[in-house]
C-alpha positions in Angstrom: 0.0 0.0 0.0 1.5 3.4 -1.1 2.1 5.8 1.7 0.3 9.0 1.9 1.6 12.1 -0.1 1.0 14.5 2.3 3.0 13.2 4.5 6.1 12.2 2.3 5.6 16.1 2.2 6.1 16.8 5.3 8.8 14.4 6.0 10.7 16.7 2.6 9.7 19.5 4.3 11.1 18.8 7.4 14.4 17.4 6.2 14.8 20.5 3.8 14.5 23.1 7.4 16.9 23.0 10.6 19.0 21.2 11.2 19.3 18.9 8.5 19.3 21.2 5.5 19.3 18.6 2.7 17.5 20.2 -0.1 15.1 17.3 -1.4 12.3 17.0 -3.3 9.2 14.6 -3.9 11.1 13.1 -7.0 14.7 13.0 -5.3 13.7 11.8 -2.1 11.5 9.4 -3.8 14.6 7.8 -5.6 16.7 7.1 -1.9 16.5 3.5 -1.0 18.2 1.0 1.0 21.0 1.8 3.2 20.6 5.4 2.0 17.1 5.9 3.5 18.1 3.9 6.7 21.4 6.7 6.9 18.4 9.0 6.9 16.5 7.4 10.0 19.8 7.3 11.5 20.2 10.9 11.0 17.2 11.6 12.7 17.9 9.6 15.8 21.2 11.0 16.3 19.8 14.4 16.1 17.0 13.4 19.0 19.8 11.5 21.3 23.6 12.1 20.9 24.2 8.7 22.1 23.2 7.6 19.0 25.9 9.1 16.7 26.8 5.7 15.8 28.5 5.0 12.3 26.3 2.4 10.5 29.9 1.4 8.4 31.1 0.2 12.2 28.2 -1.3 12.8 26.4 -4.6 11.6 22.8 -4.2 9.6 21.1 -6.9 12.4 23.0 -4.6 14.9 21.4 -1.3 13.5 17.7 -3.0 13.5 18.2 -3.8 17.2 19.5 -1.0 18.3 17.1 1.5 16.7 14.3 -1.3 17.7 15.3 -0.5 21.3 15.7 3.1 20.9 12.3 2.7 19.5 10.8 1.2 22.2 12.1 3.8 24.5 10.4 6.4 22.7 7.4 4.8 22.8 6.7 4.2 18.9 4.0 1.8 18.3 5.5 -1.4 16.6 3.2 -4.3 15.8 5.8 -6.7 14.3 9.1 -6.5 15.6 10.7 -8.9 13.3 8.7 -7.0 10.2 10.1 -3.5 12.1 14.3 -5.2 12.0 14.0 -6.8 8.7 12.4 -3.2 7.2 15.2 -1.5 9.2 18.0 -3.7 7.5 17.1 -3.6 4.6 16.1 0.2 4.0 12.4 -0.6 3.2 10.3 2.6 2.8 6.6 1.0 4.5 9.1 0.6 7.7 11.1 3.5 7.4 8.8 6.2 6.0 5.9 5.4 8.9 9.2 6.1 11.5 10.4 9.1 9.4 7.5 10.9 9.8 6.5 10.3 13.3 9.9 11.3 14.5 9.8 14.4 12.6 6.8 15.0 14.0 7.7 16.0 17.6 11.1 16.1 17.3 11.5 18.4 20.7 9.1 15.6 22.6 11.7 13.3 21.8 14.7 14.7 22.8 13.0 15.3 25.9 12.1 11.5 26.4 14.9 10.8 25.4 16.9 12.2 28.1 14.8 11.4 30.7 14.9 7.7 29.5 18.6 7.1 30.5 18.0 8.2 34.3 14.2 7.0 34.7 14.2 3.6 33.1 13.8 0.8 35.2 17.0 -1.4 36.2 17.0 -5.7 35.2 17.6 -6.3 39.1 17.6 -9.5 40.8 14.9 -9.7 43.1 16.5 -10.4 46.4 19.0 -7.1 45.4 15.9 -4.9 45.8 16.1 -4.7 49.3 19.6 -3.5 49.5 20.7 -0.2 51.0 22.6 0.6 47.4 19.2 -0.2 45.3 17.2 2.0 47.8 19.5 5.1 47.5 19.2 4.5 44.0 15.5 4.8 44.0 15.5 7.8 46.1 17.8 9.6 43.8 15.8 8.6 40.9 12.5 10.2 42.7 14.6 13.1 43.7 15.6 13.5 40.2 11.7 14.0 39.1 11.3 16.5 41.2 13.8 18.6 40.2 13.2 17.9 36.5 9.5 18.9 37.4 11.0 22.1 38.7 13.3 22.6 36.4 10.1 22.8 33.6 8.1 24.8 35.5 10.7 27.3 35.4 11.5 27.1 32.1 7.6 27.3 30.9 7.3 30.2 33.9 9.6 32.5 31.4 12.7 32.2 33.3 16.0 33.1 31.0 19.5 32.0 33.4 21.0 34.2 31.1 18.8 37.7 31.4 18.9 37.0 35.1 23.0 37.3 35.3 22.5 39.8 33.5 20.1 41.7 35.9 22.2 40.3 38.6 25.5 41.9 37.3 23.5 45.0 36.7 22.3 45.5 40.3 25.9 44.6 41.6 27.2 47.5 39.9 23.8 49.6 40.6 24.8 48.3 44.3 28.2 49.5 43.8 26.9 53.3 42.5 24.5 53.4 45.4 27.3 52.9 48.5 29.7 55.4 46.5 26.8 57.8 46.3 25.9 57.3 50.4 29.5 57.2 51.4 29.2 61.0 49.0 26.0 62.2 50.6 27.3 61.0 54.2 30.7 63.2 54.0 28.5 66.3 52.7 25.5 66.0 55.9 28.4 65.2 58.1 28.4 68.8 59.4 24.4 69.3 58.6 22.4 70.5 61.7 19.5 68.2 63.2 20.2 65.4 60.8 17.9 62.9 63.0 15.0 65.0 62.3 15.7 65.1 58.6 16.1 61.1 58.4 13.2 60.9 60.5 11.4 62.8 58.0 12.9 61.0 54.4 11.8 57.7 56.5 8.3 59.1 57.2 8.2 60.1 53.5 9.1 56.8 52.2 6.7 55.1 53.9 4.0 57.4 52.8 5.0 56.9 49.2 5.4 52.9 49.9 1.7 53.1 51.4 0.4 55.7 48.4 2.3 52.7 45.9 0.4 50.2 47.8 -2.9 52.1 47.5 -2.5 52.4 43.5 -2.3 48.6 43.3 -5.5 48.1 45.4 -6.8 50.6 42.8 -6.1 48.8 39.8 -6.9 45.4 41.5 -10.8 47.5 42.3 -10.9 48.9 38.8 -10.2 45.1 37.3 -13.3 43.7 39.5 -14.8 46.3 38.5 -14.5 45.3 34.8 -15.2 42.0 35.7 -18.3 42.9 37.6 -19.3 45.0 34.3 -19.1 42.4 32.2 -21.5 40.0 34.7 -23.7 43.0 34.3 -23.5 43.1 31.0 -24.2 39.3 30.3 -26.9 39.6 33.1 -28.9 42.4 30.8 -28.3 40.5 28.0 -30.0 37.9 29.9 -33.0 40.1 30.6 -33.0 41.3 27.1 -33.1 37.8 26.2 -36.4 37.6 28.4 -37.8 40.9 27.7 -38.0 38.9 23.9 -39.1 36.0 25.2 -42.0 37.8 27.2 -42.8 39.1 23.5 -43.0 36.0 21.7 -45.6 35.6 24.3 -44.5 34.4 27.6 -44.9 31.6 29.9 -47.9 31.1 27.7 -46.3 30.3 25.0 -43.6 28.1 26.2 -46.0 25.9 27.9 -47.9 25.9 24.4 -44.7 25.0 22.6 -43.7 22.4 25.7 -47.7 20.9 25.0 -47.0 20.5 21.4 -43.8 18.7 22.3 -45.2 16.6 25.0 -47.9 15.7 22.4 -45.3 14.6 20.1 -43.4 12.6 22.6 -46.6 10.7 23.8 -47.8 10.0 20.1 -43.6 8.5 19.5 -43.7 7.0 22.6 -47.5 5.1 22.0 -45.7 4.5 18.3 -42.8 2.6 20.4 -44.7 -0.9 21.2 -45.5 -1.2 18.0 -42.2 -0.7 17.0 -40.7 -3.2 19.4 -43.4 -5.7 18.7 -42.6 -5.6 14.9 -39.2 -6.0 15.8 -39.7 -8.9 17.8 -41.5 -10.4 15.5 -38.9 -10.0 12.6 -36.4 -11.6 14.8 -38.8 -14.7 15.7 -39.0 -15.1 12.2 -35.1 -15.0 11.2 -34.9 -17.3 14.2 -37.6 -20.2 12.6 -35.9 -19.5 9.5 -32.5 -20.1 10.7 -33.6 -23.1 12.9 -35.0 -25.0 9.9 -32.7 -27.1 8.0 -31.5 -26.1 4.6 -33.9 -26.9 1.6 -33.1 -28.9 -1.1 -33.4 -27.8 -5.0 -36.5 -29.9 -5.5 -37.9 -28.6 -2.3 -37.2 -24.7 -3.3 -38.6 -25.4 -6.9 -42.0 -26.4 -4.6 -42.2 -23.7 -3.1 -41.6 -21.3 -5.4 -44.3 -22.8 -7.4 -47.0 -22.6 -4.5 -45.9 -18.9 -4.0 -46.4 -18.0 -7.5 -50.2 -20.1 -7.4 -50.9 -18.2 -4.4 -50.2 -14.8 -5.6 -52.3 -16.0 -8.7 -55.0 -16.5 -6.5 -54.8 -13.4 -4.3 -54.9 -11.9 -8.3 -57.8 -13.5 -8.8 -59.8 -12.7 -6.0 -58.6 -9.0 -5.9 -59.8 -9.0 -9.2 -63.2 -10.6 -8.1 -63.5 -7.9 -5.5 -63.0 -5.2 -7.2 -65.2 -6.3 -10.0 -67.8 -6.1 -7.1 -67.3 -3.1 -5.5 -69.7 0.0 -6.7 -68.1 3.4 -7.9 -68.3 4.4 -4.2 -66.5 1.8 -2.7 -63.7 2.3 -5.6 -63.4 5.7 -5.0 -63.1 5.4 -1.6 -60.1 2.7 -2.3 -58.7 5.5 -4.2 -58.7 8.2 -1.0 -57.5 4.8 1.3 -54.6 4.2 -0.7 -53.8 8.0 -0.8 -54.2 8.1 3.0 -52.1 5.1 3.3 -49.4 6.9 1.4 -49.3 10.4 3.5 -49.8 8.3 7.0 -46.3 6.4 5.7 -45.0 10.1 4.6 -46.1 11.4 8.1 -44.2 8.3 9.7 -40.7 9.7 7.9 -41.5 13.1 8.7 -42.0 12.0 12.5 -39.1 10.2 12.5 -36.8 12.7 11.4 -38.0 15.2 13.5 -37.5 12.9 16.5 -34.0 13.2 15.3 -34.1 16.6 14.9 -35.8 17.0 18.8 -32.8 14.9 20.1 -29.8 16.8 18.7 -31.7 19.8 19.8 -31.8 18.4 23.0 -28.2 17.7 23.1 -27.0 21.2 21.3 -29.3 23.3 24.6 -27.4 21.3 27.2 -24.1 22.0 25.6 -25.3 25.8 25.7 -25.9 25.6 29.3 -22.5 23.9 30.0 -21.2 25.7 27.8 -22.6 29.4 30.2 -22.1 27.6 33.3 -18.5 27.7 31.8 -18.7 31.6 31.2 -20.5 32.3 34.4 -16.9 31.1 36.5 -14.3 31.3 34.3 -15.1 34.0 31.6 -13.6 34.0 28.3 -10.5 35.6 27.7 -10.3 38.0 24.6 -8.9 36.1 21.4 -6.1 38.2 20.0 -4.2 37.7 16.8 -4.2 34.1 15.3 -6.3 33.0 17.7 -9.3 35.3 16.8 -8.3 33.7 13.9 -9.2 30.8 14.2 -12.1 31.2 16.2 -13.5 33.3 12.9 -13.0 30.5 10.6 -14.7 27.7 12.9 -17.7 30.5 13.8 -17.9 30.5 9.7 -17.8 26.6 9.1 -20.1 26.4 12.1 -22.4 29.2 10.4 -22.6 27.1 7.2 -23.5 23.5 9.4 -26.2 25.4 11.1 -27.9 27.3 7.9 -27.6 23.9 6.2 -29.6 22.2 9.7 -31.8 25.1 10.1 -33.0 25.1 6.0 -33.5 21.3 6.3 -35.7 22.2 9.7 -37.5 24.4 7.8 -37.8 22.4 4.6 -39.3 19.4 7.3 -41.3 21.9 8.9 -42.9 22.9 5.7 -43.1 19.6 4.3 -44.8 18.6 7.3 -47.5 21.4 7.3 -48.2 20.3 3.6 -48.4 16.5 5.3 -50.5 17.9 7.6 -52.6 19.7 5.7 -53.0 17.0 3.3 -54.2 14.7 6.0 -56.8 17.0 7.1 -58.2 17.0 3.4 -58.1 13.4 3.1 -60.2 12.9 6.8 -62.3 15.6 5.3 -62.9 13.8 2.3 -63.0 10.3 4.3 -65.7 11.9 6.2 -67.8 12.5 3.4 -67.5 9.5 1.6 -68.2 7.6 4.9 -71.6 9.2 5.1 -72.4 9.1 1.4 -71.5 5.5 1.9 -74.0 5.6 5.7 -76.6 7.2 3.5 -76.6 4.3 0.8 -76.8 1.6 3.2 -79.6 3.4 5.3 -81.4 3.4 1.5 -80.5 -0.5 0.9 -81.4 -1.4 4.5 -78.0 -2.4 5.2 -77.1 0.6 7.7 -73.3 0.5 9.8 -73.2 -2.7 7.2 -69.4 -1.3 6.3 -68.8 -0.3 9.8 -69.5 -3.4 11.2 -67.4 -5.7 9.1 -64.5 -3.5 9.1 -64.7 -3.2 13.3 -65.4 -7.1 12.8 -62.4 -7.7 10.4 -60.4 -5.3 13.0 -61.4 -6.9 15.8 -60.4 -10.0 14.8 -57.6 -9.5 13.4 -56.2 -7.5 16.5 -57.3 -10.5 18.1 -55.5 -13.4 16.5 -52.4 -10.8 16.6 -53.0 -10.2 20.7 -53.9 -13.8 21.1 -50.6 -15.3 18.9 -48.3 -12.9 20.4 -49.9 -13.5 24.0 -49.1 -17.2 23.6 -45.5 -16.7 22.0 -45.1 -14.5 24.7 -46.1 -16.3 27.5 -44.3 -19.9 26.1 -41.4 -17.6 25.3 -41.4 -16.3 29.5 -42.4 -19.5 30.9 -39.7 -21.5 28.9 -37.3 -19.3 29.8 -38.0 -18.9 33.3 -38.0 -22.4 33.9 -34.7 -22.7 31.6 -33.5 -20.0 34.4 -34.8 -21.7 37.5 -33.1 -24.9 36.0 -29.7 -23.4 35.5 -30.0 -21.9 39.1 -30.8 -25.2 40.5 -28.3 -27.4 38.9 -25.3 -24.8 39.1 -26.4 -24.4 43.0 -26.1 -28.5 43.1 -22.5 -28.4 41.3 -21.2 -24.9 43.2 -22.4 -26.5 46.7 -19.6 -28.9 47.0 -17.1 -26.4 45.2 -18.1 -23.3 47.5 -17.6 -25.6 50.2 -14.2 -27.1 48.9 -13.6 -23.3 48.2 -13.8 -22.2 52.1 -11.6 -24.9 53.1 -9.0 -24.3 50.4 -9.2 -20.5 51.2 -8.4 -20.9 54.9 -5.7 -23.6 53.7 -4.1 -21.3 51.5 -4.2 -18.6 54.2 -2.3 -20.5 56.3 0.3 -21.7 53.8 0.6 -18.4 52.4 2.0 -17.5 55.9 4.2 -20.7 56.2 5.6 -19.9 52.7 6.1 -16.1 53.0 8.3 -17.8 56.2 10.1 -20.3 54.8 10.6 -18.3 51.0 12.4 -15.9 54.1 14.4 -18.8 55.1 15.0 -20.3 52.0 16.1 -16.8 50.4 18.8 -16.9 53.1 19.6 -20.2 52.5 19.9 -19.7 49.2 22.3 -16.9 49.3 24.5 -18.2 51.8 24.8 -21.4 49.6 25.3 -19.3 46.3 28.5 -17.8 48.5 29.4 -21.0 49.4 29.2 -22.2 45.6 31.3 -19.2 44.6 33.8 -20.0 46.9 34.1 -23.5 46.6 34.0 -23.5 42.8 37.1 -21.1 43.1 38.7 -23.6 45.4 37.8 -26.4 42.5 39.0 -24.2 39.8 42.7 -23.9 41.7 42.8 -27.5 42.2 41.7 -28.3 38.6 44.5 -26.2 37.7 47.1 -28.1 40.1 45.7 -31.4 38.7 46.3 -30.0 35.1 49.7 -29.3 36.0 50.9 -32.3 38.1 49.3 -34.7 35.0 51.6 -32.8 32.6 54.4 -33.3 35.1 53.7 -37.1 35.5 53.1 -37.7 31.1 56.7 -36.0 31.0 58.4 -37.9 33.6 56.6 -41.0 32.4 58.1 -40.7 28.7 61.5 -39.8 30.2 61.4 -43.4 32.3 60.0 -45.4 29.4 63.2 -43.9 27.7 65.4 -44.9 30.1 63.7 -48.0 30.3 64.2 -48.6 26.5 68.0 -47.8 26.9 68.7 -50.1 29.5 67.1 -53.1 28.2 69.2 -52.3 24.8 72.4 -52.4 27.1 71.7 -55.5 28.9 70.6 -57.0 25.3 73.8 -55.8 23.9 75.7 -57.2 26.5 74.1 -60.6 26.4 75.0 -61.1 22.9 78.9 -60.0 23.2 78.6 -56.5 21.8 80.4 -53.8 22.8 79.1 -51.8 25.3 78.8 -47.8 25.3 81.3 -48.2 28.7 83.5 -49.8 26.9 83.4 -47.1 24.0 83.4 -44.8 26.0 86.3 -46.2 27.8 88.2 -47.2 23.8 87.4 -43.6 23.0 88.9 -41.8 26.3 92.2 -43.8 25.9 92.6 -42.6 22.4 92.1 -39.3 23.0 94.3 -39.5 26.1 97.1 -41.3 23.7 96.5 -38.4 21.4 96.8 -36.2 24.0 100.4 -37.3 24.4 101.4 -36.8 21.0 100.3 -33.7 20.9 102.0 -32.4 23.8 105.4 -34.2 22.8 105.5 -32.2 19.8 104.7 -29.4 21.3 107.4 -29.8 23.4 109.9 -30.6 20.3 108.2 -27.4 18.9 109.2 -25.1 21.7 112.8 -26.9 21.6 113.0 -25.6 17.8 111.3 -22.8 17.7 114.5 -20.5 18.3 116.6 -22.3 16.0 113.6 -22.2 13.2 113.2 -18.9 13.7 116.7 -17.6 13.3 116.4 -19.8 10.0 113.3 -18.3 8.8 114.8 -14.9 9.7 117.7 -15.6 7.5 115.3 -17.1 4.5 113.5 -13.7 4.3 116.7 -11.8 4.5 118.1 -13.9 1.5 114.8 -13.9 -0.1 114.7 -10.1 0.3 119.2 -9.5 -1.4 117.9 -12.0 -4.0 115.1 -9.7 -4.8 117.3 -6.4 -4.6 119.8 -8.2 -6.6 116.9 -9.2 -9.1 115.9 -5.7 -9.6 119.3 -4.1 -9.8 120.1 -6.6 -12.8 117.3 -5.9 -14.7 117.8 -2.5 -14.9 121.7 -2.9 -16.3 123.8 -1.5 -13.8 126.9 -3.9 -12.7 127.9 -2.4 -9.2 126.5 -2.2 -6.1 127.7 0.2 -3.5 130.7 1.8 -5.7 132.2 -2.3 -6.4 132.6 -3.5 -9.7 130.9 -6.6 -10.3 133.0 -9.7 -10.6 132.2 -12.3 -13.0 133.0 -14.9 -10.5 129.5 -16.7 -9.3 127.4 -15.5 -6.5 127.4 -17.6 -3.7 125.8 -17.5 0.0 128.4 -18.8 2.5 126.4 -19.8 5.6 
C-alpha cells in the first residue's frame, strides 16, 4: 500500500528546514532507498539523542535493526511486528522507514525530551532479592529526587525564566549596588556637618513610607478597577439575559412556552404510544429469522415447490382482488382510491416523524451543551482572542455558520413539508368523512345501515385478536420457557457450586495459612539460598585452583613417564647388547677416552719438540727472508743494467751464499 503524499511532504519538508538542510524534493527523495534511507532514520535519531551518533559502516545491519528497535521502544513508537520492524530496518524498506520518518519528525523536541529522561528514569533488570539492598534503595531515592527537580526545572522554564537575562540583571544590580554605596558614602561626607540630621532622616523615613503606602494604594486601585471590569461584564451578560427575556415575554410568555412544551409533549406521547408497536414488529422480525434459521436447509427440489405454491398463491390473491374489485360500486372504488392516498401520506407522516424525532434529540443535546457551555462563562469568563487565535475562532464561527444554515434550512424544509403533510391529512379525513356518510346514507337506502362499519370493526377486531392472542401465547411460552430454563440453570449450578463453595472455604483458609508458612520459609529459604550461592562461589574457586594443580601435576607425571619409558628402553638395549657380546657404550666410552688421552700425548710431545726448535727455526726463517729479500734487490738491480753495487765492480765470478 503506497504511503500517503502528504505526509512524504512533510517528511521533505522537514528534512529541507533546521538542522538537516538537505535540499530534497518529492522526486529525489523518492529515488533514496536502501542503506541510503536507513542513513536518513539514522540521522534523525542522532539528532533526538547524541548517544546515537553511531556509524552504521562500524556497525552490523542486524545490529542497526536492534539497536534502533530499542531506541524505539524507548520512545514509545508503536511497533506491531518487531521482526517486520528489523527486517524493514536492514534492509532500507520505505513502508518501515517512512511510517518512523514521519512520526519522529513530527515531535522532534518531545523526543529529545524523552529521550533524556529515559537514560535516568528507566527501570533497572535487578535480581529480586537485590531490591532490598541499601545501594538499590538510594538509587531509588535519587531517581524520585531526580523527578522532582526535572518537574522544577520545567516549571521554570515554561514560567519564562532566562539563566541568562537573570545574570544579567544580577551583574546589573551589583554595579547599581556598587553606584549606590559610592553615592551614600558621598551624601554622608556632605551632611556630616548638617544640623539636626535625625530630624531630617526621621522625616525622608516618614516620607518613604508614605510613598510605599500611596504605591500600595494604587495597586488596590487597579486590583478595584479590574473587578470592576469583571463585575461589568457579569452586568453586561446579566442584561443581556433580561434582554433575552424581555423577547421571550414578546413572543408571548410563559404562555407560550408551555404551548410549545404541550405540542412537544404531544409529540413525545404519540412516538412514545408508536414505540410498542415498534418493538413488537421487531420482535417479530427476529422470531422469524430465528424459525428461518432453525430449519434445516432446503433442497433444489424442495425450493422449486415452493416457489411454485408462491407463485399459485399470488395467482389467486390476483384473482380474487380482481373478483373484488369487480364487485365493489363506484363508491367503494373511490373510496379505495382516498385509502390508498391516506395510506401513502400516513407512511410520509411516519418519515417526517421520524426525522424530526431526530431533529428533537440533537436539539436536546445542542441546549445542554449551551448551558454547560454558560455555566462555563459564568466562572471562568472567556478571555479575549487576539491575533491568530481570533483567527481561528473566525473561521470555525464560519464553518459552524454554514452546518447550522444547512440544519436550520433542512428544519425548515421538514417543517414545511410537514404542514403540507398535515394539511393534506386533514383534506383526506375531510374527504374520508364524506364518503363515509355518502356510503351511511346508501346503506340506510338498501337497509344495510353500519353494514361497512361493522365488518370493518369485525375484520379489525379479529384480526387484532388473533395478533393479541398469537403474540400472548409466543409470549407467554417464550417467558415460561425461559424462566424455567432459568430456575433450571440456578438449581443445577447451586447443586454443582455447593460442593465447590464448600471445597472453596476450606481451600481458602488452607491457602491462608500456607501463604504464611511460605512467606516464612521463602524468608528462610532466600537466606539459605544466598549463603549457599556464597558457598558455591567460593568452593567452585577452590575447584577451579585445584583443577588447575591437577592440570599441571598430569603434565608433570606424562613428561616424567616418557622420560622413564626412555630410560627403560635404553637399558634393556644395554643388557641386550651385552648378552649377545657387543660392545658396550662403557667400553666405548672407555676405547674412546684412551685414544684421545694417547693423542693427548702426542700432541703435547711435539709441542714440546716445537718449543725446543722454535728458536733455531726462527733464526732460520729470519735468514730465509733476509736472502729472499738481497735476491730480490739483486733481481731488480740486474734488470735494470747496472753492474755495481755500492761503488764495487761486479765480478764475473758466481754468486754464492756462505752460511
Amino acid at each position: 500500500m503506497a504511503y500517503p503524499a502528504e505526509n512524504i511532504q512533510f517528511i521533505v519538508s522537514a528534512f529541507n528546514q533546521e538542522p538537516f538542510r538537505k535540499s530534497f524534493t518529492m522526486v529525489s527523495f523518492d529515488k533514496i532507498e536502501g542503506q541510503a534511507l536507513t542513513q536518513l532514520l539514522q540521522d534523525v535519531l542522532q539528532e533526538i539523542s547524541e548517544f546515537q551518533r553511531v556509524s552504521l559502516m562500524e556497525e552490523s545491519p542486524d545490529q542497526t535493526a536492534q539497536r534502533m528497535f530499542d531506541f524505539f521502544w524507548v520512545l514509545k513508537y508503536k511497533i506491531a511486528d518487531p521482526f517486520v520492524f528489523k527486517t524493514g530496518v536492514e534492509k532500507g524498506d520505505k513502508g518501515v522507514i517512512y511510517p518512523s520518518l514521519f512520526w519522529c519528525l513530527q515531535r522532534v523536541t518531545e523526543l529529545r525530551k524523552r529521550a533524556y529522561l529515559a537514560r535516568f528514569l528507566l527501570p533497572m533488570d535487578v535480581p529480586p532479592e537485590l531490591t532490598a539492598d541499601d545501594v538499590y534503595l538510594e538509587y531509588k531515592e535519587k531517581q524520585a529526587e531526580f523527578k522532582e527537580v526535572h518537574k522544577t526545572a520545567e516549571k521554570i522554564r515554561s514560567s519564562g525564566f532566562q539563566p541568562d537575562q537573570m545574570k544579567q540583571e544580577y551583574q546589573a544590580l551589583i554595579e547599581k549596588k556598587e553606584q549606590l554605596n559610592e553615592k551614600l558614602e558621598r551624601v554622608k561626607k556632605k551632611v556630616e556637618k548638617v544640623v539636626d540630621l535625625e530630624a531630617l532622616l526621621a522625616g525622608a523615613s516618614m516620607l518613604r513610607k508614605e510613598q510605599e503606602k500611596e504605591a500600595k494604594n494604587q495597586e488596590n486601585l487597579s486590583e478595584i478597577h479590574t473587578k470592576l471590569h469583571q463585575a461589568e461584564q457579569r452586568l453586561q451578560r446579566a442584561n443581556d439575559k433580561v434582554k433575552d427575556l424581555q423577547q421571550f415575554s414578546l413572543r408571548g410568555g410563559i404562555d407560550a412556552e408551555m404551548t410549545r412544551i404541550e405540542e412537544e409533549l404531544k409529540q413525545n406521547r404519540f412516538l412514545l404510544d408508536k414505540l410498542p408497536q415498534e418493538v413488537n414488529e421487531k420482535k417479530q422480525w427476529v422470531d422469524k429469522l430465528r424459525k428461518v434459521l432453525a430449519e434445516p436447509a432446503l433442497s433444489g427440489a424442495e425450493v422449486t415447490k415452493i416457489q411454485g405454491q408462491i407463485t399459485a398463491l399470488r395467482s389467486e390473491v390476483k384473482r380474487l382482488t380482481t373478483k373484488r374489485d369487480a364487485s365493489l360500486n363506484a363508491v367503494d372504488d373511490k373510496l379505495a382510491f382516498y385509502r390508498q392516498q391516506f395510506k401513502a401520506v400516513e407512511k410520509k407522516k411516519q418519515d417526517k416523524e421520524q426525522g424530526l424525532k431526530e431533529l428533537q434529540i440533537e436539539r436536546r443535546d445542542l441546549d445542554k451543551d449551551l448551558a454547560r457551555r454558560e455555566e462555563e462563562e459564568e466562572v471562568n469568563p472567556t478571555k479575549v482572542l487576539k491575533g491568530e487565535e481570533l483567527d481561528k475562532f473566525v473561521q470555525e464561527l464560519r464553518a459552524k455558520t454554514v452546518v447550522y444554515k444547512k440544519y436550520k434550512q433542512e428544519q425548515s424544509e421538514q417543517q414545511t413539508e410537514f404542514g403540507t403533510l398535515s394539511r393534506t391529512l386533514e383534506i383526506l379525513t375531510a374527504q374520508h368523512t364524506k364518503l363515509t356518510n355518502r356510503l351511511s346514507e346508501i346503506e340506510r337506502e338498501r337497509g344495510v345501515q353500519h353494514y361497512g362499519d361493522t365488518i370493518k370493526k369485525i375484520e379489525d377486531i379479529s384480526a387484532a385478536k388473533a395478533d393479541s392472542d398469537a403474540e400472548k401465547g409466543k409470549l407467554l411460552e417464550e417467558i415460561s420457557k425461559v424462566v424455567t430454563e432459568i430456575n433450571q440453570a440456578i438449581k443445577e449450578r447451586k447443586v454443582k457450586l455447593a460442593p465447590q463453595i464448600k471445597d472453596l472455604r476450606t481451600t481458602r483458609q488452607k491457602y491462608q495459612e500456607l501463604e504464611v508458612e511460605y512467606t516464612e520459609k521463602k524468608l528462610l529459604y532466600d537466606n539459605a539460598s544466598q549463603g549457599l550461592q556464597n558457598e558455591k562461589e567460593r568452593v567452585e574457586q577452590e575447584r577451579q585452583a585445584y583443577m588447575d594443580e591437577v592440570s599441571r601435576e598430569e603434565s608433570r607425571y606424562h613428561f616424567l613417564h616418557a622420560t622413564s619409558l626412555l630410560l627403560d628402553v635404553n637399558l634393556l638395549k644395554a643388557s641386550t647388547e651385552k648378552e649377545k657380546g657387543v660392545e658396550t657404550f662403557l667400553e666405548k666410552y672407555q676405547k674412546a677416552a684412551y685414544e684421545q688421552e694417547q693423542l693427548g700425548k702426542t700432541l703435547r710431545e711435539q709441542q714440546k719438540k716445537i718449543k725446543d726448535t722454535f728458536e733455531p727455526n726462527q733464526a732460520q726463517i729470519n735468514m730465509f727472508n733476509d736472502l729472499k729479500a738481497l735476491l730480490r734487490l739483486k733481481l731488480k738491480l740486474y734488470s735494470t743494467g747496472n753492474h755495481t753495487v755500492g761503488g764495487a765492480l761486479k765480478s764475473d765470478e758466481p754468486d754464492r751464499l756462505v752460511l
